[in-house]
N, CA, C and O atoms as a GROMACS GRO file, in nm:
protein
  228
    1UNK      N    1  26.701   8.360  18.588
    1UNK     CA    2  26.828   8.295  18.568
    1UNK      C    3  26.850   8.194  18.680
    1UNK      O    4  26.845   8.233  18.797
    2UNK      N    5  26.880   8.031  18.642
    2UNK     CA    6  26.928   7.986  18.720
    2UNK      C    7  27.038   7.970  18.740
    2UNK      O    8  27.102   8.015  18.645
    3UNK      N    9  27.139   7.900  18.864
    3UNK     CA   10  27.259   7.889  18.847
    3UNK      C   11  27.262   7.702  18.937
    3UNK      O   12  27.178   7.657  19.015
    4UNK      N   13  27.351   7.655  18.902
    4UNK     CA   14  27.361   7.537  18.924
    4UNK      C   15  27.504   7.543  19.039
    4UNK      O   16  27.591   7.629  19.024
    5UNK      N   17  27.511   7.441  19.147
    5UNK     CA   18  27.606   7.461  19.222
    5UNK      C   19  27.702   7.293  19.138
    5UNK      O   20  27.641   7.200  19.085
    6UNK      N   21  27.812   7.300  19.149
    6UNK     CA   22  27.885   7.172  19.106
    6UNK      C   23  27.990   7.132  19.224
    6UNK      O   24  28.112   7.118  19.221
    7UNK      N   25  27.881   7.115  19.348
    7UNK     CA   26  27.947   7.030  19.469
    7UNK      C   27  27.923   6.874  19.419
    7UNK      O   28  28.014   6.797  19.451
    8UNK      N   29  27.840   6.832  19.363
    8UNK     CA   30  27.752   6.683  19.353
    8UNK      C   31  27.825   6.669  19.161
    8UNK      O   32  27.778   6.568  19.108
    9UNK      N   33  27.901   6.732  19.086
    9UNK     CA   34  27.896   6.749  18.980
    9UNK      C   35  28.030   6.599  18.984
    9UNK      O   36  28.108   6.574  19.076
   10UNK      N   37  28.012   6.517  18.837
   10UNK     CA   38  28.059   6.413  18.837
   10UNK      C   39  28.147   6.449  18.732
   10UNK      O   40  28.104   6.480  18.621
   11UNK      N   41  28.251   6.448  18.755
   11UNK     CA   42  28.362   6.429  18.602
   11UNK      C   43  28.408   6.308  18.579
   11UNK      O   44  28.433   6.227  18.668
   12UNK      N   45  28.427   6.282  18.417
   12UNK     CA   46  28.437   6.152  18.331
   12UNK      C   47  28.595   6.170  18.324
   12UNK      O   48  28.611   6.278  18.266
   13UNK      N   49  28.710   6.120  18.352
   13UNK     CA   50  28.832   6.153  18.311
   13UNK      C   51  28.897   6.054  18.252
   13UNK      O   52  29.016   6.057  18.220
   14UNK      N   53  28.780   5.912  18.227
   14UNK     CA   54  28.858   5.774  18.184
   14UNK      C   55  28.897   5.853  18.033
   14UNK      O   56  28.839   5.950  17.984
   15UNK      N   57  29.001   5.784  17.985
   15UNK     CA   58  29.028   5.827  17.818
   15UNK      C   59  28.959   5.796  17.743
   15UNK      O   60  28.879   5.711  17.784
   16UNK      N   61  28.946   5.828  17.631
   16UNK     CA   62  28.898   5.776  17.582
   16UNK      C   63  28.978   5.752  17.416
   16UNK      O   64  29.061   5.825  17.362
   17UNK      N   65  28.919   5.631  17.370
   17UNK     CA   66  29.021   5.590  17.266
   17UNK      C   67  28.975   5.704  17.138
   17UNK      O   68  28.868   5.758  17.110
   18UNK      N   69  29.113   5.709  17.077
   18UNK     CA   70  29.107   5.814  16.985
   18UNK      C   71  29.160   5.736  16.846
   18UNK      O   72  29.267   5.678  16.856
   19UNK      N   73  29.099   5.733  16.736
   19UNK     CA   74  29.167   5.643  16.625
   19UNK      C   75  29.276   5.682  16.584
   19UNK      O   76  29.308   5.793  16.624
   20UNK      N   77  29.357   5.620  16.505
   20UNK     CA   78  29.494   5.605  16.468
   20UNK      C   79  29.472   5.640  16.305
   20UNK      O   80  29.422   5.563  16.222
   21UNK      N   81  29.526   5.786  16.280
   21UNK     CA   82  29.500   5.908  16.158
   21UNK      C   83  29.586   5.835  16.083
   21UNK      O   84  29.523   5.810  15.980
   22UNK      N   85  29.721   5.775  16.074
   22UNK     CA   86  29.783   5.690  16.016
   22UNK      C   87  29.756   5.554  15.930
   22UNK      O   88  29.800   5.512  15.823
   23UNK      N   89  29.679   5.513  16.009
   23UNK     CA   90  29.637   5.356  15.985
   23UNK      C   91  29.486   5.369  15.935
   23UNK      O   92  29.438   5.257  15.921
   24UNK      N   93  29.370   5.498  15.896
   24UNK     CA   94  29.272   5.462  15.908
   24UNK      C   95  29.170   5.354  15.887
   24UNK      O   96  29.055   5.373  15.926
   25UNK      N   97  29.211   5.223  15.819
   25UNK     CA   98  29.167   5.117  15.792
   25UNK      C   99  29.150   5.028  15.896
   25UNK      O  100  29.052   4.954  15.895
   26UNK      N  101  29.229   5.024  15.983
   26UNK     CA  102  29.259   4.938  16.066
   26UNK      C  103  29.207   4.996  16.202
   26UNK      O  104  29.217   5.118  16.218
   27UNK      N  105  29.151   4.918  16.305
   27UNK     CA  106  29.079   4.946  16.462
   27UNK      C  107  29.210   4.984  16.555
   27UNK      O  108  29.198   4.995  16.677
   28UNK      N  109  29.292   4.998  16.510
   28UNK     CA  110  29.377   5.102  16.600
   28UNK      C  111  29.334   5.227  16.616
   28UNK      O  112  29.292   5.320  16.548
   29UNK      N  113  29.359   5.197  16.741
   29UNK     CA  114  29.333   5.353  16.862
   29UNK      C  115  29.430   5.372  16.950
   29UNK      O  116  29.507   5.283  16.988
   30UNK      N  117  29.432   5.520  16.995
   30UNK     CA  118  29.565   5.567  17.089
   30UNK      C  119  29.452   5.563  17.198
   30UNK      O  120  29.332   5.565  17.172
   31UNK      N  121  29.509   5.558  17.326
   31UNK     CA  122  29.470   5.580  17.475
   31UNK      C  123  29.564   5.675  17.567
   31UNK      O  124  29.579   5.699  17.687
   32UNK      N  125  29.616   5.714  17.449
   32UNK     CA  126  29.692   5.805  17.555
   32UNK      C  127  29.694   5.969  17.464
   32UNK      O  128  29.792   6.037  17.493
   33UNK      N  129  29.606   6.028  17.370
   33UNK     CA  130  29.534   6.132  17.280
   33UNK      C  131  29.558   6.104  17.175
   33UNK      O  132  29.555   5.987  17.136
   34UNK      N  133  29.592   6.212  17.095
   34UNK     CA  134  29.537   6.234  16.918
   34UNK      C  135  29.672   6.142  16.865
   34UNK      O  136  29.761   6.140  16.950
   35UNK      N  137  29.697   6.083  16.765
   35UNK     CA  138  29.770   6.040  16.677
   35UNK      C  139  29.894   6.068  16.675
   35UNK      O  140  29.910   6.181  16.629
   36UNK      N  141  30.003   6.010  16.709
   36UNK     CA  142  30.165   6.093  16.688
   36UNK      C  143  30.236   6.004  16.611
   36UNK      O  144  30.359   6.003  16.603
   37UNK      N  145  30.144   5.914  16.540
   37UNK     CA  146  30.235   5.805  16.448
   37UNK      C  147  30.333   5.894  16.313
   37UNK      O  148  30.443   5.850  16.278
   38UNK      N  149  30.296   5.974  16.273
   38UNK     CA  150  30.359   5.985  16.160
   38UNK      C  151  30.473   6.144  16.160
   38UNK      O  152  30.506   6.231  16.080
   39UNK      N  153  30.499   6.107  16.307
   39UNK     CA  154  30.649   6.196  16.362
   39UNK      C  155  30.686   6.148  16.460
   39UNK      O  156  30.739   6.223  16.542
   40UNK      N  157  30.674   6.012  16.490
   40UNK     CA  158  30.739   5.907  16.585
   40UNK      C  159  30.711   5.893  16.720
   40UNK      O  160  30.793   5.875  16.810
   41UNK      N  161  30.560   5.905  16.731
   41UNK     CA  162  30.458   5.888  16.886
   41UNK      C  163  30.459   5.776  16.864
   41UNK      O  164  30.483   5.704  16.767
   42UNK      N  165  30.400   5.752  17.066
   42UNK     CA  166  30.351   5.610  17.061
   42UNK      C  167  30.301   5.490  16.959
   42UNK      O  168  30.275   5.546  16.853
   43UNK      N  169  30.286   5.405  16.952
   43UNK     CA  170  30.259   5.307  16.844
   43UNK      C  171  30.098   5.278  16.906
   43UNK      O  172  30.090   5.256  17.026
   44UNK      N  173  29.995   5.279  16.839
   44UNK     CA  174  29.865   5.239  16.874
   44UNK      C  175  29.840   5.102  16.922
   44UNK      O  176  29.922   5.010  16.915
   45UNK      N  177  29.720   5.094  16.972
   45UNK     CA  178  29.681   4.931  17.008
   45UNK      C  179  29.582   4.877  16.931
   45UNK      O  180  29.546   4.934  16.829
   46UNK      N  181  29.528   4.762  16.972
   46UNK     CA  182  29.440   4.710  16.863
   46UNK      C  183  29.307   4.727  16.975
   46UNK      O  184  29.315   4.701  17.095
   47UNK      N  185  29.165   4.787  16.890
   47UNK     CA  186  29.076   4.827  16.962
   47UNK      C  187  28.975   4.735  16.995
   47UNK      O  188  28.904   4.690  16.906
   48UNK      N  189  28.954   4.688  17.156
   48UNK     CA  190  28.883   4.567  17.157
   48UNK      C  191  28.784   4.606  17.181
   48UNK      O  192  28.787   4.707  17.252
   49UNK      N  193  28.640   4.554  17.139
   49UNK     CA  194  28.487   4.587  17.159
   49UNK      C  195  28.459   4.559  17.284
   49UNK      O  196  28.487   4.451  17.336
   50UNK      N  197  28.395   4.666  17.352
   50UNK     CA  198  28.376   4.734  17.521
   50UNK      C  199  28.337   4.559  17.556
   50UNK      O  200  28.401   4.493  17.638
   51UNK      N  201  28.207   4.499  17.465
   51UNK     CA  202  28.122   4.373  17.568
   51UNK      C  203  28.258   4.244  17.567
   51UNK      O  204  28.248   4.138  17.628
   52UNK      N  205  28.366   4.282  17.495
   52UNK     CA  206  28.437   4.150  17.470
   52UNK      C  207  28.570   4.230  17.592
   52UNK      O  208  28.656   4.172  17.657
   53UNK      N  209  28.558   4.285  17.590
   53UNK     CA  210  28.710   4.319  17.722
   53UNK      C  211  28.572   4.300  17.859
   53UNK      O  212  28.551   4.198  17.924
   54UNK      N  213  28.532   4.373  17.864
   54UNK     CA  214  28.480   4.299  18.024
   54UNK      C  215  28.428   4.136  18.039
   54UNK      O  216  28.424   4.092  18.153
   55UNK      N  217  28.392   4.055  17.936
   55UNK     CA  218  28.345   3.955  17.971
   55UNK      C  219  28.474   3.866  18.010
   55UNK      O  220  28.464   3.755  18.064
   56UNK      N  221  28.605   3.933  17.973
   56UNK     CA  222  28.711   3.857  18.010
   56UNK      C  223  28.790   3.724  17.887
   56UNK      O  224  28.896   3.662  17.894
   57UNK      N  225  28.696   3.722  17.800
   57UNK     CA  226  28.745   3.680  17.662
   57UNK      C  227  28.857   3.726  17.586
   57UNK      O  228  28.880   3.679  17.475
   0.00000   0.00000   0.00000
């Protein structure tokens, strides 16, 4: 049996976009968790493709 120590261990905590259960047609995604459109959550955003938000376009 091995055991692994998690001093060096890296956690991911960026969000990540979650689609919009409401709208499924459309590239809306929540960034802030699961769907609350259709009992009056946040309103979604429009989902921009990862290479087109960093190039600054």
């Amino acid at each position: 049996m091995t055991t692994t120590h998690l001093d060096d261990a890296v956690i991911d905590v960026t969000p990540q976009p979650v689609p919009c259960a409401a709208r499924p047609w459309t590239d809306f995604v929540h960034l802030d968790g699961s769907c609350a459109c259709f009992y009056g959550g946040p309103a979604p955003l429009f989902s921009v493709p990862q290479q087109r938000a960093s190039s600054g376009v």
